[in-house]
C-alpha positions in Angstrom: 90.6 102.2 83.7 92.3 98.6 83.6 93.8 99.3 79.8 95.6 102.8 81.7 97.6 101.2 84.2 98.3 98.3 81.4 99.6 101.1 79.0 101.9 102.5 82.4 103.1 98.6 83.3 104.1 99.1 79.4 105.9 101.9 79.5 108.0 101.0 82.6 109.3 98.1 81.0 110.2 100.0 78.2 112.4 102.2 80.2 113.8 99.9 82.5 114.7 98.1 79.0 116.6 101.8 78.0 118.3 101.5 81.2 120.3 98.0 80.5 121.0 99.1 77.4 122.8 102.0 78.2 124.7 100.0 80.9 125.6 97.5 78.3 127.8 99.8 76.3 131.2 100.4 76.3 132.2 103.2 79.1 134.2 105.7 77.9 136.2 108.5 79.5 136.9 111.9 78.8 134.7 114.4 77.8 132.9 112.7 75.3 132.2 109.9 78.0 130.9 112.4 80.6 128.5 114.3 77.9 126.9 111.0 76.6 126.2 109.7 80.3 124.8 113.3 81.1 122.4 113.1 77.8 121.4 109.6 79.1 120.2 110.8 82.3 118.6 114.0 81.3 116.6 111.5 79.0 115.7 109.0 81.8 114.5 112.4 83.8 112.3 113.5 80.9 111.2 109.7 80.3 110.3 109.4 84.1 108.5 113.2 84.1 106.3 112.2 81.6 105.5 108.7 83.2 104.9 110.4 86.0 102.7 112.9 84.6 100.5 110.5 83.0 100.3 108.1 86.0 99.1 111.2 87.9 96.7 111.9 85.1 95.4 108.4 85.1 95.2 108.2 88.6 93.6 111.5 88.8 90.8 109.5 86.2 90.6 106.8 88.0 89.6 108.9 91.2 87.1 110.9 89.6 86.0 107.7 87.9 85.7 105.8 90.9 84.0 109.6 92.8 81.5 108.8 89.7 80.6 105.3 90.4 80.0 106.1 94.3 77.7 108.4 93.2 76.1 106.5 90.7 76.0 103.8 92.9 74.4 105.6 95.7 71.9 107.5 93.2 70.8 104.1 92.3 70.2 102.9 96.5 68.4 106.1 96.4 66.7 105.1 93.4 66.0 101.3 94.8 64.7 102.5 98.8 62.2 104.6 96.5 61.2 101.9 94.1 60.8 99.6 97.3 58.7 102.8 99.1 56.5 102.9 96.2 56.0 99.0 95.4 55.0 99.1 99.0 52.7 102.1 98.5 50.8 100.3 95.8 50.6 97.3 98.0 48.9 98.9 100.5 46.8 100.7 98.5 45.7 97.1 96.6 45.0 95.6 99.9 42.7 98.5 101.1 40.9 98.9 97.0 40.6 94.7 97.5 39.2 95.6 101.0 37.0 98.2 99.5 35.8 96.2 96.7 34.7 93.1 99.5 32.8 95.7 101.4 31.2 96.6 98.1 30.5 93.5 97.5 29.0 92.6 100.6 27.1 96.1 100.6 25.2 94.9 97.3 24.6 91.9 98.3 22.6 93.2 100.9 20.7 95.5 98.8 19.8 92.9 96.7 18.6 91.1 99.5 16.6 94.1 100.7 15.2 94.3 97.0 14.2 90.9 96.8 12.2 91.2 100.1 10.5 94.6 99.3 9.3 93.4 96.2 8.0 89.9 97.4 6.0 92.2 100.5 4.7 94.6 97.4 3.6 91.4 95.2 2.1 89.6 98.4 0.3 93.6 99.4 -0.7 94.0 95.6 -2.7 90.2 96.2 -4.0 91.1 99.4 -5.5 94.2 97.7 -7.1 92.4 94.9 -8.5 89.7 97.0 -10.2 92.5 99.3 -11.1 94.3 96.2 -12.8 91.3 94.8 -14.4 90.4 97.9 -15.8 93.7 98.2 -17.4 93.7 94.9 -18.8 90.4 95.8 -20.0 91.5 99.3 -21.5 94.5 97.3 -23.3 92.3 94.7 -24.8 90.3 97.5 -26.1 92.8 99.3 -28.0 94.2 96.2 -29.1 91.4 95.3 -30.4 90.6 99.1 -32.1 93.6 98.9 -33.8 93.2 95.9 -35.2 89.9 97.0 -36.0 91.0 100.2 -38.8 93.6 98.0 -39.9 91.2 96.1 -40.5 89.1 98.9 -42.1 92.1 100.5 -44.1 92.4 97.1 -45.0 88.7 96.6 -46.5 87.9 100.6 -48.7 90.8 100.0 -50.3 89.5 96.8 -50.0 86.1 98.2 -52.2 86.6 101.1 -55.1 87.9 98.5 -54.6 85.4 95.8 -53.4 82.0 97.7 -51.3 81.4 94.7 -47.5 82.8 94.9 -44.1 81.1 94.8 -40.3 81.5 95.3 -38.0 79.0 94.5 -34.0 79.0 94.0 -30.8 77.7 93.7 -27.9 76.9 95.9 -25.2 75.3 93.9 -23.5 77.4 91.1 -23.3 74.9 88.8 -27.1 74.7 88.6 -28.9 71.9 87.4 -31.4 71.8 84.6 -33.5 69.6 82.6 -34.0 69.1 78.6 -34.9 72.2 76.6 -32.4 74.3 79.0 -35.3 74.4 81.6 -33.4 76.0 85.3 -34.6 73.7 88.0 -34.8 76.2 90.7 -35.0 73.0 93.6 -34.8 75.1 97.0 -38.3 76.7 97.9 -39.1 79.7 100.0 -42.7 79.8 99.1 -45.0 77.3 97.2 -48.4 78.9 98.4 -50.7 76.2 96.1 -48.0 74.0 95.3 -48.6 76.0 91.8 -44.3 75.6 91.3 -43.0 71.4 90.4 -39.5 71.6 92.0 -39.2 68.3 89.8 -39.8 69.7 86.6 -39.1 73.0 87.1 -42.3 74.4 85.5 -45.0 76.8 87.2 -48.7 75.2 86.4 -51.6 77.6 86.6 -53.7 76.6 89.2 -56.8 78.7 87.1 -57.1 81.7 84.8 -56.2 85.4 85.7 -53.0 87.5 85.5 -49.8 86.5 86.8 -46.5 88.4 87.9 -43.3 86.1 87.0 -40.1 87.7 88.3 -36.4 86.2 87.9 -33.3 87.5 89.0 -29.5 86.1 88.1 -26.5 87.1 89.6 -23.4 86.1 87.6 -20.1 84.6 88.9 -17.0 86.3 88.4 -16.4 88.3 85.0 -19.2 85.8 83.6 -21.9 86.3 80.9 -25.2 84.9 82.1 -28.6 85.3 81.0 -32.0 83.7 81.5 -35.5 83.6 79.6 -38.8 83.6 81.4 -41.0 81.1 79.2 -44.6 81.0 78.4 -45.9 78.1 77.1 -42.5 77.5 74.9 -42.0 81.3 73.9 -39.5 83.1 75.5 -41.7 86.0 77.1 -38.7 88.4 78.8 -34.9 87.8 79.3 -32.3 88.6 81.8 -28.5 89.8 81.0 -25.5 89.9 83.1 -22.6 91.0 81.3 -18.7 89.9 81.5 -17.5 93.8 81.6 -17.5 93.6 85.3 -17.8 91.0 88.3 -21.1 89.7 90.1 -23.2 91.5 87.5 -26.7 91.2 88.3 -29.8 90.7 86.1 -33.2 90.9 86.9 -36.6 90.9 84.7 -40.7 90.9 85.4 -43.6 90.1 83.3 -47.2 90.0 84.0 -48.9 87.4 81.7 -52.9 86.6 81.7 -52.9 82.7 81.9 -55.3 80.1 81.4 -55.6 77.0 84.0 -53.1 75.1 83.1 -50.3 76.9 81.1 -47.0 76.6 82.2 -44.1 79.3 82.7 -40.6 78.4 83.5 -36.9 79.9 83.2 -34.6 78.3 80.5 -31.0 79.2 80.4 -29.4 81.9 77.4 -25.5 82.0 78.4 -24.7 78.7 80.3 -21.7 80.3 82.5 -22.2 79.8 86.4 -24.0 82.6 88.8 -23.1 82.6 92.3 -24.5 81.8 95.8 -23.7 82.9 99.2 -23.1 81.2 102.3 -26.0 79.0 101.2 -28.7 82.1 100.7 -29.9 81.6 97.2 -29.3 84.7 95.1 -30.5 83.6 91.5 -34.8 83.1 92.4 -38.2 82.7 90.7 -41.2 84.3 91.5 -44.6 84.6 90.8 -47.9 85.3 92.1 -51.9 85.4 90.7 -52.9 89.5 91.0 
């Protein structure tokens, strides 16, 4: 645009230049005089048509140039208010995603929580459950075992009133004391009808000859092997097993043995794990009686 009106500013100084020139020369008269001066001006006329045609044409660019610009100009406010609409747009929709994502946050937090808690009350339940199961089972045992020693209480008083010789002797603590050779001292008496059973050495002493009933029962502690051997004279006569392929087994054995006055029978340990009492009711025994 600027190098178009410097081109015009050109040419006008060009002309005004043909101007004093022609004024400069000599003036003549006559008919030659008046035809050069009319050939001068028709040239200025033609010289001044065509600057004006070009300054109309470059104006006439410079308008539609200028039209252009606006336009251009105004496309790109256009543009900008849209750009601004839509950086504003994604602001908003960062804040609220960043909102979101806090929420989230929180949200999970609180399910872990929740998770945490649940599975500390299923681990604590699970424990309560075993603890009841085992009890149970230990309950269970001791009742069995109650009731087998409630017979053979039964049992023994009966023969005890005929022969005056019985006894029934047990233990209290489960780590239960014994003496050399693995002999059980069994040092809590029921009965001692004769005083036949020595709570000191753990050994029943025939009071005179006939046949005898020995009985021995063993409950085992918890998932425990335990076993016991009635013994006559030294030799292992009958034994008791209790298993570790379940809790508070119980085992029991009898043997009747003819005896002379004097021999002795006792229980020596097999598997040295503990047995168990309860609530200071003995529930490993001894027993015998004279038939």
């Amino acid at each position: 645009m600027w190098s178009g009106l410097f081109l015009v500013f050109l040419f006008v100084v060009q002309t005004k230049s043909l101007s004093v020139r022609a004024d400069d020369r000599p003036q003549t008269s006559g008919p030659d005089g008046e035809t050069a001066k009319t050939d001068i001006l028709r040239q200025l006329l033609n010289q001044e048509t065509i600057i004006r045609m070009g300054l109309d044409k470059k104006v006439h660019d410079l308008v539609k140039d200028v039209v252009k610009m606006k336009r251009n100009v105004d496309n790109m406010k256009k543009i900008i208010v849209t750009t601004n609409r839509d950086l504003l747009d994604a602001k908003n929709e960062i804040a609220a995603i960043k909102k979101e994502n806090s929420i989230l946050k929180t949200e999970c937090q609180v399910q872990s929580n929740v998770t945490s808690y649940l599975y500390d009350n299923i681990r604590l339940a699970k424990n309560s459950i075993k603890q009841y199961q085992r009890t149970q089972i230990e309950l269970s045992s001791a009742v069995a075992s109650l009731e087998v020693f409630r017979k053979n209480m039964s049992l023994l008083d009966g023969y005890v009133e005929k022969s005056n010789v019985g006894f029934t002797v047990g233990v209290l603590s489960s780590n239960f004391p014994s003496l050399s050779n693995d002999i059980v001292l069994f040092n809590y008496v029921i009965t001692n009808t004769g005083l036949s059973y020595n709570t000191k050495t753990g050994k029943f002493n025939a009071p005179k000859s006939g046949t005898y009933v020995f009985f021995v029962t063993a409950v085992s502690s918890y998932n425990n092997t335990l076993s016991f051997n009635i013994v006559y004279n030294g030799t292992s006569k009958v034994r008791t097993y209790s298993d570790e392929s379940a809790p508070y087994q119980t085992g029991t054995n009898l043997v009747v043995l003819v005896l002379d006055k004097g021999d002795s029978v006792w229980v020596s340990r097999g598997h040295d794990k503990l047995f168990t009492t309860f609530k200071n009711i003995p529930l490993t025994t001894f027993s015998g009686f004279l038939l």
